[in-house]
Structures are given as C-alpha cells and as structure tokens.
N, C-alpha and C positions, 0 to 999 in steps of 0.2 A: 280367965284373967291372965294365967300364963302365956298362951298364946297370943293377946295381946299386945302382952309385952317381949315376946321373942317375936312378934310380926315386926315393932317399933325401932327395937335393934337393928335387925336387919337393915331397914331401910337408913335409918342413921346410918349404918355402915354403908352401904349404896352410896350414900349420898357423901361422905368422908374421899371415898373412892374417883368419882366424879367427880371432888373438888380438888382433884391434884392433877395438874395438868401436866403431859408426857407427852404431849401431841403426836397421840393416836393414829394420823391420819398423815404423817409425815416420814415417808418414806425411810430416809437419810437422817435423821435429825444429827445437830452438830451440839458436842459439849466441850466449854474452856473447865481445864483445870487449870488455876492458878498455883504455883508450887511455890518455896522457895528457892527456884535456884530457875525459874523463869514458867513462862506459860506453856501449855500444850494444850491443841485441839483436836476432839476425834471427831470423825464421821462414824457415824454407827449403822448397820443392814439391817433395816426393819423385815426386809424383804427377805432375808435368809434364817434371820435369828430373830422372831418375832420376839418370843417369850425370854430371852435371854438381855434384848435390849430394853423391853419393856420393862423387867426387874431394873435393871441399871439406873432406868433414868426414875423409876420411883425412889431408888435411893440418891440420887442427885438432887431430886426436886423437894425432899422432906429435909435436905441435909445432913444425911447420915455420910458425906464426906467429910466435910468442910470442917478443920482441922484435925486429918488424920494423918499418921504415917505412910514415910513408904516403906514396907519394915524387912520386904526382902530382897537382896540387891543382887546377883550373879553377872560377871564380865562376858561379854559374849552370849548371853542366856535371857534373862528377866530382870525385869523391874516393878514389884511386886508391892500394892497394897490395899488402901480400902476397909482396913478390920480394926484398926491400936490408936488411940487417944494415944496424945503425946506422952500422959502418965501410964501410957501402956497396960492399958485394959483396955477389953474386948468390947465393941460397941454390940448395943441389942440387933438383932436381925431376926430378918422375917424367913420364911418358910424356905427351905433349899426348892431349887428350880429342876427341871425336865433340862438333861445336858443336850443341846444341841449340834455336838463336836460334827454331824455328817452331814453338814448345811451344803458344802462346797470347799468354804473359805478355808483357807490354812494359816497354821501360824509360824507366817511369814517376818520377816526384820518391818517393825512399826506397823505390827497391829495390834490387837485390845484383843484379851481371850480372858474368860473367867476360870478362875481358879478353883480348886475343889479339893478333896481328900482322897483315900482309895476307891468310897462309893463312885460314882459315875454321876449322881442325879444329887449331889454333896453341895451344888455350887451358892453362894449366897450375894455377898454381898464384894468380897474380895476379887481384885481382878489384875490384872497383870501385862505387860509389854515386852514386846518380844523387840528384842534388842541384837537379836540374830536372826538366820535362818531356821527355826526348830521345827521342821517338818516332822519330828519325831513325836511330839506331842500331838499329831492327825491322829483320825481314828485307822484301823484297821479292819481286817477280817476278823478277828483274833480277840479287838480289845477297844474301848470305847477311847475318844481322844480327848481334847479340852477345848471348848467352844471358842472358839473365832467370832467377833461381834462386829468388831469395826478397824478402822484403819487411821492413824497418825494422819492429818494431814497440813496441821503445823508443831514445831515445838521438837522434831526430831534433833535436833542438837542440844536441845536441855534433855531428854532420853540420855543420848550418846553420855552426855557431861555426871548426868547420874548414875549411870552404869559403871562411872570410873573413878567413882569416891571408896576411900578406905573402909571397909567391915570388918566386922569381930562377933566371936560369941557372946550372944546379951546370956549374961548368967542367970538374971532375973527372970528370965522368960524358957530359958534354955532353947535359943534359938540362934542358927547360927546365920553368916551373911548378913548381919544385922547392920546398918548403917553405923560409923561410930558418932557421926554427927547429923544430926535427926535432918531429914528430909519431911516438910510438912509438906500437905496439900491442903491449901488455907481454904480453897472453895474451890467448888466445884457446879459450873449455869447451864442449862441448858439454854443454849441462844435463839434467839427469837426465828422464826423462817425462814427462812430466805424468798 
C-alpha cells in the first residue's frame, strides 16, 4: 500500500513539473520585468547556464517575483533582488542550485548573475545586475565566482536610473544599501518565442 502511494506522488509530481512551462527547448529565452521605475528585458544562456536559467525561469513562471523588492542597491556595483515582499519577508524557495560561475560569461555592466552567500552552490532565487564592470566577481583558480546567466537587452536606463536612488540602513532587517524608497518588481513573463 505504501508504495502505491509513494509511486502516485511521484508521478503527481512529474506531472506538477511538466505543467510549468520554461520552454526547455528555447535556447535564449527572453523575460520582461516590469519594475516601478520602468521595464527591463533579459536574454538568458540556456546554452552556457542551463541549470542556472532553468531555476530562474521556474521562479518567474510560478510568480515567486512578482511583487518583490529590489532590496540591494550599490552605485557603480549592483542591483540586487528577487527575495523580500514589500513587508519585507523572505519568500519561500526551493532547493540552492549547482553554481555555474565557469560557464564563459562574465559579469560584465548589464548582465543578470545569481547571487548567493559564502557557500559557492548557496544560489536560489535572488539575483542581481551588474551595473558596472565587476569582472571580480569571475571565478578564479583560487576561488569559485557568481553565475553569469544573461544579459540586458532592453531597460538599461531604468538599471542606470535605479542604481542612482538614495539608500540607507533598513534597521528592521539590518541591512544596509537598502533602497530608502521601495523599488517593486510588480511582475516578472517569460515572453512568448520568438
């Protein structure tokens, strides 16, 4: 009987899985984040960062964006979110991913890299814009880097325009670089083929 019913799960979950569409089979795929303070669009490397963009876009396609923060802001550095409700709690996430920082890609000014913590293989759902040059964030011989996924390829002046709003210490969170006036990302599509 147990097996049964741990065969029936399973395939429910199969089937959970297959019914969320990431389009698998689309090299480049393209996603609009609408923000407030205007739209941006990426191109994402399925071709370089399979498992890295494939997480991404399951969090896009379930909605685990769409009305989130952008909660860390750095001039010349990052633009950083994906993780805080406007009331500033943590959304649920699923399982940290395999870091792919040694794809190629670097993080270059306007591209999309996941974020993480000191582990290397830490990354989840949070992810960030490089709003400079930060080749320092590449991997090394030495030391793992931070995944490179995709690249800007509209919306770089809403980056620029968010990079240049005033921040502060949220006390609440005890975090600093914190926007002082909330930057939402109201949703986040993955757009149809091209």
């Amino acid at each position: 009987m147990k097996r049964w019913i741990c065969a029936l799960l399973l395939v429910s979950m199969s089937s959970l899985a297959h019914a969320i569409d990431i389009q698998e089979n689309t090299i480049y795929p393209k996603v609009k984040l609408e923000t407030t303070m205007g739209n941006i669009v990426v191109e994402l490397d399925r071709k370089r960062a399979p498992i890295t963009v494939d997480n991404f876009l399951t969090y896009v396609v379930k909605g685990h964006y769409d009305n989130t923060l952008f909660h860390r802001i750095i001039p010349d550095f990052v633009v950083q979110g994906g993780g805080l409700n406007p009331k500033l709690e943590e959304k649920p996430l699923d399982k940290p991913i395999v870091n792919e920082s040694g794809n190629g890609l670097s993080n270059g000014l306007g591209t999309i890299a996941m974020a993480r913590d000191e582990n290397p293989h830490s990354a989840t759902a949070q992810f960030y814009f490089n709003v400079a040059d930060n080749k320092r964030l590449d991997p090394s011989k030495r030391r793992w880097g931070y995944a490179v996924f995709g690249d800007v390829v509209e919306g770089m002046d809403v980056l620029e325009k968010m990079a240049m709003v005033e921040t502060h210490l949220n006390t609440q969170l005890n975090w600093p670089d914190f926007p002082v006036k909330d930057i939402i990302l109201i949703k986040a599509t993955l757009l149809p083929r091209e």
